[in-house]
C-alpha positions as CSV (number, residue, x, y, z in Angstrom):
1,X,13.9,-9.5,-40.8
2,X,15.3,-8.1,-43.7
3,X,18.9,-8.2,-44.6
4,X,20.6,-4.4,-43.7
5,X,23.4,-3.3,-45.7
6,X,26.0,-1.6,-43.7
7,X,29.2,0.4,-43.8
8,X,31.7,-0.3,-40.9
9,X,34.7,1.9,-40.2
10,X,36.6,3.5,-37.4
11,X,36.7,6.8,-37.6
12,X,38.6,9.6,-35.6
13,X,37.0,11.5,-32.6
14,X,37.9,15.1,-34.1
15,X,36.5,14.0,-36.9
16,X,33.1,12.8,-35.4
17,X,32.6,16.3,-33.5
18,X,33.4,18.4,-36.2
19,X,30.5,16.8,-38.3
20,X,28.1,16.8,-35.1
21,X,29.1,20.6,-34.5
22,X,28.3,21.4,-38.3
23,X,24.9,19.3,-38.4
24,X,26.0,16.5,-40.2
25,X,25.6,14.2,-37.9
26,X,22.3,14.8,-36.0
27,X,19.4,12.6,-34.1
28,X,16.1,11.3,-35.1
29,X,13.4,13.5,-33.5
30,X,12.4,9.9,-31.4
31,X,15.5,9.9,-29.7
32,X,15.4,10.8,-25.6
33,X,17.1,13.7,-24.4
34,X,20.5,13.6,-23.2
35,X,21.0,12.3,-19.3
36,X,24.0,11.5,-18.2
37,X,25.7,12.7,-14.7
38,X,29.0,14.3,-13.7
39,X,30.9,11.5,-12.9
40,X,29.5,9.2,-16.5
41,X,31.1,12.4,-18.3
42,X,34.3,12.2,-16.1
43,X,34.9,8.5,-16.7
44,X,34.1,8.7,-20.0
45,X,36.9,11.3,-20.5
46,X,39.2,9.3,-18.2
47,X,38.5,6.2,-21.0
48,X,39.6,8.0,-23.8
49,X,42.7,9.8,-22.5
50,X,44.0,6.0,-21.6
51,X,43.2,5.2,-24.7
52,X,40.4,2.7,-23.6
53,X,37.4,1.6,-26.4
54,X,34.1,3.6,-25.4
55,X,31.9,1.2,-27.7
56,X,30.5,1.4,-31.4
57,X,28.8,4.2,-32.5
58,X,25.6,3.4,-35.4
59,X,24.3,6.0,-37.6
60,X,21.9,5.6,-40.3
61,X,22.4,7.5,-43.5
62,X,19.2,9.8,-44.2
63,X,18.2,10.4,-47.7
64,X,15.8,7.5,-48.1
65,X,12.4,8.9,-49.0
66,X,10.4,6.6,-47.4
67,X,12.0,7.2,-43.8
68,X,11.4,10.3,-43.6
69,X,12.3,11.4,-39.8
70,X,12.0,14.6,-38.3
71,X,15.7,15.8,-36.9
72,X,17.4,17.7,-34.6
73,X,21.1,19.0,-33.5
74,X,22.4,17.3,-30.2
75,X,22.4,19.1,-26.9
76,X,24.6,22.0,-26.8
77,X,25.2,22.6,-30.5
78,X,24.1,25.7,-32.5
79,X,20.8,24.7,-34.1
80,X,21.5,25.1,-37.8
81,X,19.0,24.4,-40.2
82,X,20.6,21.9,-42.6
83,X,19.6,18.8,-43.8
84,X,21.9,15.9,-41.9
85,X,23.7,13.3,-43.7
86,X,23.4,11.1,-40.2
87,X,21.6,10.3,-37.8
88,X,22.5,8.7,-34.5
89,X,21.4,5.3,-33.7
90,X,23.6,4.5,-31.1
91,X,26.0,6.4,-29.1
92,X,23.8,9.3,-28.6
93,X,24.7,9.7,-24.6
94,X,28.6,8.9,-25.3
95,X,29.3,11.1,-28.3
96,X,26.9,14.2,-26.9
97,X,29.0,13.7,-23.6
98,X,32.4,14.0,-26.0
99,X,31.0,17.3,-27.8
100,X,29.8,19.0,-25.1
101,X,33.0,18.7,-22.4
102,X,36.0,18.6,-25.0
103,X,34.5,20.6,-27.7
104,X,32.0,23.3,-26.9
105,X,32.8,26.6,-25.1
106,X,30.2,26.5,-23.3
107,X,29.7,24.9,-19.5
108,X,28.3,21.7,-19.6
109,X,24.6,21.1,-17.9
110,X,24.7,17.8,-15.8
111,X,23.7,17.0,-12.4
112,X,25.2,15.2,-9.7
113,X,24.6,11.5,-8.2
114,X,21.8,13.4,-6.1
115,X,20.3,14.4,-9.4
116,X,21.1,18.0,-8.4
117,X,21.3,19.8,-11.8
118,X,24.3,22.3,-12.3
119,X,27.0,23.6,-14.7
120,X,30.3,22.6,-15.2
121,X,33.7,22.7,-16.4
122,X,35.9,19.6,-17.4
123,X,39.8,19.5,-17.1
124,X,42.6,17.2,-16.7
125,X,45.2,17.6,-14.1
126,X,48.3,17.3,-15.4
127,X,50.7,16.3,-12.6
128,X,47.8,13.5,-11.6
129,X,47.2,12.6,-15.4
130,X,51.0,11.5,-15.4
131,X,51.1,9.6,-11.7
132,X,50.9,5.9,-12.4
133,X,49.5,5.3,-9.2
134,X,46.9,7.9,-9.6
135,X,43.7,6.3,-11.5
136,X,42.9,8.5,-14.5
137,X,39.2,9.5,-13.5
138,X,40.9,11.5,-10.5
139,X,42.8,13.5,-13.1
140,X,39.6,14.6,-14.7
141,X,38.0,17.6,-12.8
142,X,35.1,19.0,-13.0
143,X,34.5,22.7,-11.6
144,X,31.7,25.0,-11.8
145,X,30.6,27.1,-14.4
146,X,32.1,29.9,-12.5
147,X,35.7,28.1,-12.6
148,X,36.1,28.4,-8.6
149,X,35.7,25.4,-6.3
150,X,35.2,27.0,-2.4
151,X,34.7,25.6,1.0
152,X,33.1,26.2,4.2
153,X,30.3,27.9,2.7
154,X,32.2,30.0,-0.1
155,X,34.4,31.7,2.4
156,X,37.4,29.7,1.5
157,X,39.1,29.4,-2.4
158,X,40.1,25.9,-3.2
159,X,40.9,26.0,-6.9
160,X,40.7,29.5,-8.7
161,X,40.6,28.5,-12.9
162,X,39.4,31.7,-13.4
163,X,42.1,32.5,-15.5
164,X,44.7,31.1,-17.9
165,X,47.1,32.4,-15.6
166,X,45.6,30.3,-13.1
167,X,45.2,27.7,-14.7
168,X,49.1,27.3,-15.9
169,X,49.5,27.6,-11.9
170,X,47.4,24.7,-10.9
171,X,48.2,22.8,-14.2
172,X,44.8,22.4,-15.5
173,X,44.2,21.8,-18.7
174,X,40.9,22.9,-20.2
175,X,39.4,19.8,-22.3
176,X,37.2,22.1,-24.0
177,X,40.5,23.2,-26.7
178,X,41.6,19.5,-26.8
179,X,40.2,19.6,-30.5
180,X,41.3,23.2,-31.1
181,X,44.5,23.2,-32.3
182,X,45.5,27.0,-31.9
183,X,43.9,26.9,-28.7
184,X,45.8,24.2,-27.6
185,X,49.4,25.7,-29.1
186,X,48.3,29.3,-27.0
187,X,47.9,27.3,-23.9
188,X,51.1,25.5,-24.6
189,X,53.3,28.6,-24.7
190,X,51.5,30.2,-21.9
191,X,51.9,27.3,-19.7
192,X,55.7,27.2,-20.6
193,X,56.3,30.9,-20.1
194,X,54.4,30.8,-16.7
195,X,55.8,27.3,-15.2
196,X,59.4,27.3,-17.3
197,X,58.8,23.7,-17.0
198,X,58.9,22.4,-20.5
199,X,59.5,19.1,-19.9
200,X,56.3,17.9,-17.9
201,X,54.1,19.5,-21.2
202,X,55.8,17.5,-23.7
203,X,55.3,14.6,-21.1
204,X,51.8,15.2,-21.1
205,X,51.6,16.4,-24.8
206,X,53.2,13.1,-25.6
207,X,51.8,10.6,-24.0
208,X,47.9,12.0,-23.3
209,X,47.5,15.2,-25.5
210,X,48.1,14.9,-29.0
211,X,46.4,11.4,-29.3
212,X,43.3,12.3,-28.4
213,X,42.2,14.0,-31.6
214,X,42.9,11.4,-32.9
215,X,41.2,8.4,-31.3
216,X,38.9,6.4,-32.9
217,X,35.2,4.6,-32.7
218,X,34.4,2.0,-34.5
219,X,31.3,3.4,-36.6
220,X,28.8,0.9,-38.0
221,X,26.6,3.1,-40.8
222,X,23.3,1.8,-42.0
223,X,22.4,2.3,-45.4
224,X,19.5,5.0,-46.5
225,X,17.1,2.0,-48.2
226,X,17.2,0.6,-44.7
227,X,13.4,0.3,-43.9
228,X,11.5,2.0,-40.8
229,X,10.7,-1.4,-39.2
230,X,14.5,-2.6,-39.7
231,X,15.5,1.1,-38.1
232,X,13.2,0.3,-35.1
233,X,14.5,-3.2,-34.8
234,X,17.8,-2.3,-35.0
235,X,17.5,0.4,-32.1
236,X,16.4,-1.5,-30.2
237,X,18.3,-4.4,-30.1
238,X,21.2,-1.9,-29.5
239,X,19.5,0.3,-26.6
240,X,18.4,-2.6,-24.6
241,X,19.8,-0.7,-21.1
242,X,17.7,2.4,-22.1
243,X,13.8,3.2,-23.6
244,X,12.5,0.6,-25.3
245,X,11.7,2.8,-28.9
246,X,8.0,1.8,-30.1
247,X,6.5,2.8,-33.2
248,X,4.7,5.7,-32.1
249,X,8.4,7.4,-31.6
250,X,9.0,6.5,-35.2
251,X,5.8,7.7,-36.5
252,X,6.1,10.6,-34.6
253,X,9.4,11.8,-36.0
254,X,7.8,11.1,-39.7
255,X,4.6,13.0,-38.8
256,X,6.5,15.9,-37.4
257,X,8.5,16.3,-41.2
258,X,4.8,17.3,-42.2
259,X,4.3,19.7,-39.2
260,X,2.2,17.1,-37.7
261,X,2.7,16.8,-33.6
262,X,1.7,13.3,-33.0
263,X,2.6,13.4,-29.5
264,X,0.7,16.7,-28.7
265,X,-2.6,15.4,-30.4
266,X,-2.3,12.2,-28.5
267,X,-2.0,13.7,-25.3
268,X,-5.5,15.8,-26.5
269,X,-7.2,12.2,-26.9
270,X,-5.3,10.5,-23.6
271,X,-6.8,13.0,-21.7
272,X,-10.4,12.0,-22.6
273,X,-9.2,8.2,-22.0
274,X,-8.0,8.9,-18.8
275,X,-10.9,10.1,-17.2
276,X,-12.0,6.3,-18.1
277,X,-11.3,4.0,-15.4
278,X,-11.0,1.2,-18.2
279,X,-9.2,3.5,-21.0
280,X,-6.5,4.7,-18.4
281,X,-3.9,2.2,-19.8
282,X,-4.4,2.4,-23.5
283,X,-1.2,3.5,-24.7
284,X,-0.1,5.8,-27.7
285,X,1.0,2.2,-30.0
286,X,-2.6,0.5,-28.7
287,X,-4.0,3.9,-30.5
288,X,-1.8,4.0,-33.5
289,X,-2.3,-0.3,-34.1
290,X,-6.2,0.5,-34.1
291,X,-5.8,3.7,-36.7
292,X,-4.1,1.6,-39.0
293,X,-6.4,-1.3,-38.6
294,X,-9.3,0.9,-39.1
295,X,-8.0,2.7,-42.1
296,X,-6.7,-0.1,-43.7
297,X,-10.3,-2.1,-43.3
298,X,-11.9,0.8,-45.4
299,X,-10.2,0.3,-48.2
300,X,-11.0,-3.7,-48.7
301,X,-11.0,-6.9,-46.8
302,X,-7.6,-7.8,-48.5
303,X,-6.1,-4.8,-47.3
304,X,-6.4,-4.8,-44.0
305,X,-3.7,-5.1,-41.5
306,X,-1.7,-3.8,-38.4
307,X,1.3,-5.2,-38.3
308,X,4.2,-3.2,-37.1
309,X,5.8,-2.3,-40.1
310,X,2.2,-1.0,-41.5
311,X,1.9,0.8,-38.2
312,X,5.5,2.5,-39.0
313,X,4.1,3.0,-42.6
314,X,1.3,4.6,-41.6
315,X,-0.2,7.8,-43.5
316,X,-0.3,10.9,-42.3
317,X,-3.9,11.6,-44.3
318,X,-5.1,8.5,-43.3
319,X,-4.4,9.3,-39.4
320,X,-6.1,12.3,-40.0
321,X,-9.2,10.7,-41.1
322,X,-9.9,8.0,-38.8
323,X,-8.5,9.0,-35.6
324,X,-11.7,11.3,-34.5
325,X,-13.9,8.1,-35.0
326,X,-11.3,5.6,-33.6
327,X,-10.9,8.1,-30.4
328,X,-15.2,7.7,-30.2
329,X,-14.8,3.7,-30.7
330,X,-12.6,3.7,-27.7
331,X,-15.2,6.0,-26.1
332,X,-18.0,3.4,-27.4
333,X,-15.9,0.3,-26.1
334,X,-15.8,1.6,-22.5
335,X,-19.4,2.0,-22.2
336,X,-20.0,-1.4,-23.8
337,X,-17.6,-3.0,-21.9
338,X,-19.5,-1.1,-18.5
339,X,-22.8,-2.3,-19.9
340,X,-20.7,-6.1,-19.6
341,X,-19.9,-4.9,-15.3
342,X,-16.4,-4.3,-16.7
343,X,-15.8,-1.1,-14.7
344,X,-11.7,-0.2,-14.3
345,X,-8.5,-1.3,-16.6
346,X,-7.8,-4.1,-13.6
347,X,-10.8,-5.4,-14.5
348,X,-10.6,-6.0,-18.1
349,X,-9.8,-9.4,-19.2
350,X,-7.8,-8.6,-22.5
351,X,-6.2,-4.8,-22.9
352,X,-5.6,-6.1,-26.1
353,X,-8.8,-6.9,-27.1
354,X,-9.8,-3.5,-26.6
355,X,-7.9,-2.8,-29.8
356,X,-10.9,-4.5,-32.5
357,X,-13.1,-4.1,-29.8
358,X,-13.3,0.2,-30.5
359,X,-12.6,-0.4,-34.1
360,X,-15.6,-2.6,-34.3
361,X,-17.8,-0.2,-32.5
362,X,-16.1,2.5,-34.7
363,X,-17.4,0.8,-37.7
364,X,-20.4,0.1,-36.6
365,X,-21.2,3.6,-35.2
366,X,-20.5,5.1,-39.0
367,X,-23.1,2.8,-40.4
368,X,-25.8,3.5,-37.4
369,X,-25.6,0.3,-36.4
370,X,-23.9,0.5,-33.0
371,X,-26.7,0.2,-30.9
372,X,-29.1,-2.0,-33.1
373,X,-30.3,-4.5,-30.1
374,X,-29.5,-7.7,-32.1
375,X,-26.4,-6.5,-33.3
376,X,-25.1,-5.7,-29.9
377,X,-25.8,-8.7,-28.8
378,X,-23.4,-10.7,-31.7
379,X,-21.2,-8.1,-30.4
380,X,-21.0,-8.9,-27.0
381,X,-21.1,-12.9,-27.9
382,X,-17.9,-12.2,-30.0
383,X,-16.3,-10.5,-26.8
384,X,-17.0,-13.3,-24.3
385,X,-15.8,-15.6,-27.1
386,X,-12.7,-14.2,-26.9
387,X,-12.6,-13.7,-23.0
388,X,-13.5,-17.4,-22.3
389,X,-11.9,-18.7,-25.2
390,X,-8.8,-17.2,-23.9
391,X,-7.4,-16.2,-27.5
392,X,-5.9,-12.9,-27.2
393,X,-2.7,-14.1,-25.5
394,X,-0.9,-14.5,-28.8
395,X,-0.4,-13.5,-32.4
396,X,-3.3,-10.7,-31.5
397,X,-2.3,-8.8,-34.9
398,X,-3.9,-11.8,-37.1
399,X,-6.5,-12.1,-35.1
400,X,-7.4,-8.5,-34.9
401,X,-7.2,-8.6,-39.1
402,X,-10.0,-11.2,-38.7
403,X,-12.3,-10.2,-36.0
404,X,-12.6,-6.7,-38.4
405,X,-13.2,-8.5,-41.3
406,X,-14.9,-11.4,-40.6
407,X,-17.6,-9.5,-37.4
408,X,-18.8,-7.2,-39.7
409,X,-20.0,-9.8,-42.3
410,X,-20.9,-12.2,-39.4
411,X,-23.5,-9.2,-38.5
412,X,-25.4,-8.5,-41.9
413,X,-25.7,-12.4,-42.1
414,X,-22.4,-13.8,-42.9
415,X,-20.5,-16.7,-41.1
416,X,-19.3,-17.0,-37.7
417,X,-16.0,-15.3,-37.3
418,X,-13.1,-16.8,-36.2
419,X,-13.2,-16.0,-32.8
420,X,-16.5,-17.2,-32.0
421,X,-15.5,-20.9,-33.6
422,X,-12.1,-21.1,-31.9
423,X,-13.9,-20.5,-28.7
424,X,-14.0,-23.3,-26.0
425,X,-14.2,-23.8,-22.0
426,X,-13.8,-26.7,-20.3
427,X,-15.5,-26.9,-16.5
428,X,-11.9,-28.4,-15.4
429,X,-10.4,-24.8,-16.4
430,X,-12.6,-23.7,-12.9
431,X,-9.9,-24.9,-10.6
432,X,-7.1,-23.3,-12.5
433,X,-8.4,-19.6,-12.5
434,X,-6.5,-18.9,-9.3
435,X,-5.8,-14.8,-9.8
436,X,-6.7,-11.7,-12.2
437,X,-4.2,-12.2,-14.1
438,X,-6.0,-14.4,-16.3
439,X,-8.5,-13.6,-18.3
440,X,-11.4,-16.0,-17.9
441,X,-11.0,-15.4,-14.1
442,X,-11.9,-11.4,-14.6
443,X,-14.5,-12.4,-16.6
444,X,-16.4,-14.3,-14.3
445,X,-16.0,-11.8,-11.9
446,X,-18.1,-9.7,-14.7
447,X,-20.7,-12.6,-15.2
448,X,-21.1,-12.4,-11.2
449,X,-22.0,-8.5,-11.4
450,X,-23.9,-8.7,-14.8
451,X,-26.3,-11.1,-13.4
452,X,-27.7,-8.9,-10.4
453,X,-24.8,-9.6,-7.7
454,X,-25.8,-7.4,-4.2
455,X,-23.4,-6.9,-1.0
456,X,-23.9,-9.7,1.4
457,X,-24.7,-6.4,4.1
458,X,-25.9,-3.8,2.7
459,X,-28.2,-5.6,-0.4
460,X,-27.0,-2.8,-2.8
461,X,-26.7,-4.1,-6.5
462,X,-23.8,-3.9,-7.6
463,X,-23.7,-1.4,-10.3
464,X,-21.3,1.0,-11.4
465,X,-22.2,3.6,-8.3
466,X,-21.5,0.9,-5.6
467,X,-18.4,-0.4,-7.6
468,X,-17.1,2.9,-7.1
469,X,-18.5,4.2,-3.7
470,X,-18.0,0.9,-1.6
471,X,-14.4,0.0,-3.3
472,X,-15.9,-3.4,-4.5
473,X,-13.3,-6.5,-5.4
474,X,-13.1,-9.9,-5.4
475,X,-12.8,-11.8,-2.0
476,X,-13.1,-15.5,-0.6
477,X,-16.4,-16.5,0.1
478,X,-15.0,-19.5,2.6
479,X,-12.0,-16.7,4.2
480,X,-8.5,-17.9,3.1
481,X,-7.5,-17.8,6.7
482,X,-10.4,-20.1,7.4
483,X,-9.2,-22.6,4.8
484,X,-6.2,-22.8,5.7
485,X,-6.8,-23.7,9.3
486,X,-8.7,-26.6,8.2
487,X,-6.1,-28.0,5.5
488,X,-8.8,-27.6,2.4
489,X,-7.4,-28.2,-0.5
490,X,-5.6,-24.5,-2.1
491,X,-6.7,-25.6,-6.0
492,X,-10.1,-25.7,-4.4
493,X,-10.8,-22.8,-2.1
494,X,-8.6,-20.4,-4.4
495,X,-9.7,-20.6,-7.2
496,X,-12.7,-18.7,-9.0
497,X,-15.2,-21.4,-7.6
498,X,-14.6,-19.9,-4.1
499,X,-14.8,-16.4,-5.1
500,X,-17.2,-13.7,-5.3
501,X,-17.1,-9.8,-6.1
502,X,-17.8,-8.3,-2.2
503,X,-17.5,-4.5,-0.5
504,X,-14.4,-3.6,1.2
505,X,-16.7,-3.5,4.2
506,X,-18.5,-6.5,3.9
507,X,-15.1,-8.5,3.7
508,X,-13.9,-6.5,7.1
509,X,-17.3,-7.9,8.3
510,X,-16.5,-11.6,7.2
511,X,-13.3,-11.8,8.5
512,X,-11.6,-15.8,8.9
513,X,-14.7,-16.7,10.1
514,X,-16.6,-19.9,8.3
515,X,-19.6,-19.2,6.4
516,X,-21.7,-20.8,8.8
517,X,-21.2,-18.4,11.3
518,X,-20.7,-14.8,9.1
519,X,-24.4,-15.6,7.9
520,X,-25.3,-15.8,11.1
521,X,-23.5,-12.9,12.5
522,X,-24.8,-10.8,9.3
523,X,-28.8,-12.1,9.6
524,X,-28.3,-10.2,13.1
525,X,-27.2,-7.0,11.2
526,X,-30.1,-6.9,8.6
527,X,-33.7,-7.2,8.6
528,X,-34.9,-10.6,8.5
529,X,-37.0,-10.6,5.2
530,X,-33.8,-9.0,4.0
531,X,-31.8,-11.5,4.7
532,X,-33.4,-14.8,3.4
533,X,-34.2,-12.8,0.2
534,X,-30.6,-12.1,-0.5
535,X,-29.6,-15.4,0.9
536,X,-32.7,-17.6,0.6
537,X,-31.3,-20.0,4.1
538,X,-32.6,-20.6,7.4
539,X,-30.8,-21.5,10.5
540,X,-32.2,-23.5,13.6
């Protein structure tokens, strides 16, 4: 990774909300929306009036023409339309909290630990602020936006702040001025006049009050030349406890400088993906790796890539231009890859193959040559190459480079690519296919449909209609309970050897029973020509 230069300074809480509340400090557009609960924002408080550290805050200086990111203001600050000279990193949830409890007028919109949203006020008791035997969150309340906490039902008044009057009686002080200082010297005299208690406000000033504006965060600034991929790095090496930030958030906020909204037009093309049972899982990055892979590839073999920082770099023109025939590769892939008895995302051996898979199909549908019989068929031997061959488990991006480059050629008469040589299978592997989650396993499964599997009961083939309709999947042929009983040998009976694709009835039928006797039991359920040409056995 490259080297980040940074700038690393503490820097006073006043400070920090007058720039947020002014729109120099402001978020990247891929940032989540604010969360936190009532009691996070009341121990949060409770940190800084003791004077506790609350954590580093990171910005990143915006300026740098090549990162351009869409912006906005944080939650509960006036949307102005200024250019920031910030943007938040890290610290979003802690500083938003800060800003919108101790320095905006307005009630603050939270929910409880039931996730119950509502509106609320933040003050400090004074009496319990000063109690050494009182812990400091209790001193922070929190009271509807209508400043009256009631009882039995709203009958009965248990704090009225409805006032200032009221609130120099209960000695609550509204955090909302803390930053204000005229505020704060009008409250003062009021709460002197009405309590003729001087001394417990210059207690509290003291000790609580007038360090506050003046606490501090360590702030760790990145500098503007700081790259997109370095941005993304950095976030999320910082925000491992929240959303993991991907590079369709970061392209997204670019896109949305132009006007462009990424995440509306890929919810346009999700929907047609999603009414695929194998294109349900193809995410917005699996989308955005392809686009870049295909528009890249048009340019010149040399050129082509999808790494993530050529992902993050991608153009705004060029997404335009090859996403309508990337979103019909997809399309194309599915229906090849049902042609191959590949019918839902369980199913499919490699997601990630999917990826050069509907570029390839994308490039070969602009040339006419999709569905060219012996081209289909080099197609569908690079596919199984890579299924068997087990090669899409790691460092997919180089791979994927190759596979676009070196299919295409392979096609018109060129070599074999890369995939197709690197491809091996040894029988031994058989044993060791245990479960779906690897690859060569599904892919038998698909070899058992593709070469004209039918339902032990029923005879039906099992196409794409019975796959659906009779909630097909892979069972024991010899029953697990069976095998068991008799002490066989697990790497034997469970693994792909002892397997076969059967209907959810069918395997109901079986039950723990031994083959032996489930042929016989299903020879009695079907017609006897039926049966020995499905099964091709005779019993005495």
């Amino acid at each position: 990774m490259e080297a980040i230069k940074t700038k690393t300074n503490d820097t006073n809480l006043e400070d920090l909300m007058k720039e947020i509340d002014k729109g120099k400090i402001q978020l990247p557009d891929f940032q989540r929306g604010w969360v936190w609960d009532d009691y996070n924002i009341r121990a949060l408080i409770a940190s800084i009036t003791n004077n506790f550290p609350i954590g580093v805050a990171m910005f990143l200086e915006y300026g740098n023409p090549a990162v351009k990111f869409q912006y906005r203001m944080i939650e509960g600050a006036e949307n102005l339309k200024v250019k920031p000279e910030k943007l938040i990193l890290d610290g979003q949830q802690r500083l938003t909290a800060i800003y919108l409890s101790m320095y905006s007028e307005n009630p603050v919109k939270t929910r409880n630990d039931k996730a119950k949203e509502f509106e609320r006020y933040y003050y400090i008791d004074i009496e319990k602020a000063l109690d050494d035997d009182c812990e400091r969150i209790d001193a922070i309340i929190s009271v509807p936006k209508e400043k009256l906490i009631t009882k039995n039902f709203g009958k009965d008044i248990e704090l009225d702040l409805t006032s200032a009057e009221n609130e120099y009686k209960n000695k609550m002080f509204p955090l909302n001025i803390v930053f204000d200082a005229n505020k704060t010297m009008i409250w003062q005299m009021g709460f002197i006049a009405f309590s003729e208690n001087q001394q417990i406000w210059i207690k509290f000033y003291n000790e609580i009050l007038s360090k506050l504006p003046k606490y501090q965060i360590p702030v760790t600034v990145l500098e503007k030349d700081t790259s997109k991929e370095a941005v993304c790095q950095v976030f999320e090496n910082v925000n491992t406890g929240g959303i993991k930030l991907t590079a369709f958030e970061l392209v997204t906020a670019t896109f949305a400088m132009d006007n462009f909204q990424l995440r509306a037009d890929w919810k346009l093309r999700k929907k047609k993906f999603n009414s695929c049972d194998v294109l349900k899982d193809v995410s917005e990055t699996d989308f955005l790796t392809a686009c870049t892979l295909l528009s890249s590839s048009s340019k010149n073999e040399s050129t082509t890539t999808c790494k993530k920082k050529d992902v993050l770099n991608l153009k705004l023109e060029n997404y335009k231009n090859f996403a309508i025939d990337l979103t019909d590769g997809f399309l194309d892939a599915e229906k090849f890859l049902n042609e191959e008895r590949i019918f839902a995302s369980r199913d499919l051996p490699y997601t990630t193959q999917l990826i050069p898979l509907s570029v390839l199909c994308a490039i070969l549908k602009k040339s006419s040559m999709l569905d060219v019989s012996n081209i289909r068929k080099k197609l569908r031997q690079w596919y199984w190459c890579g299924v068997f061959g087990e090669l899409y488990g790691t460092a997919n991006e180089t791979r994927y480079v190759k596979d676009v480059v070196e299919v295409p050629k392979w096609i018109y008469g060129g070599d074999l690519p890369k995939t197709v040589q690197d491809s091996n299978f040894s029988p031994m592997r058989l044993t060791t296919l245990q479960t779906r989650n690897s690859a060569a396993y599904k892919g038998f499964m698909a070899l058992i449909l593709q070469n004209a599997a039918k339902d032990f009961i029923s005879g039906k083939a099992m196409d794409f209609v019975s796959y659906q309709s009779e909630n097909i999947d892979i069972h024991h042929i010899f029953p697990q309970s069976y095998c068991e009983k008799n002490n066989f040998d697990k790497r034997k009976w469970n693994s792909i050897i002892n397997k076969t694709p059967l209907s959810y009835k069918t395997n109901r039928k079986i039950g723990g029973n031994a083959p032996s006797k489930y042929l016989k039991a299903l020879q009695s359920s079907v017609s006897f020509e039926r049966f020995n040409k499905l099964f091709a056995i005779t019993f005495d």
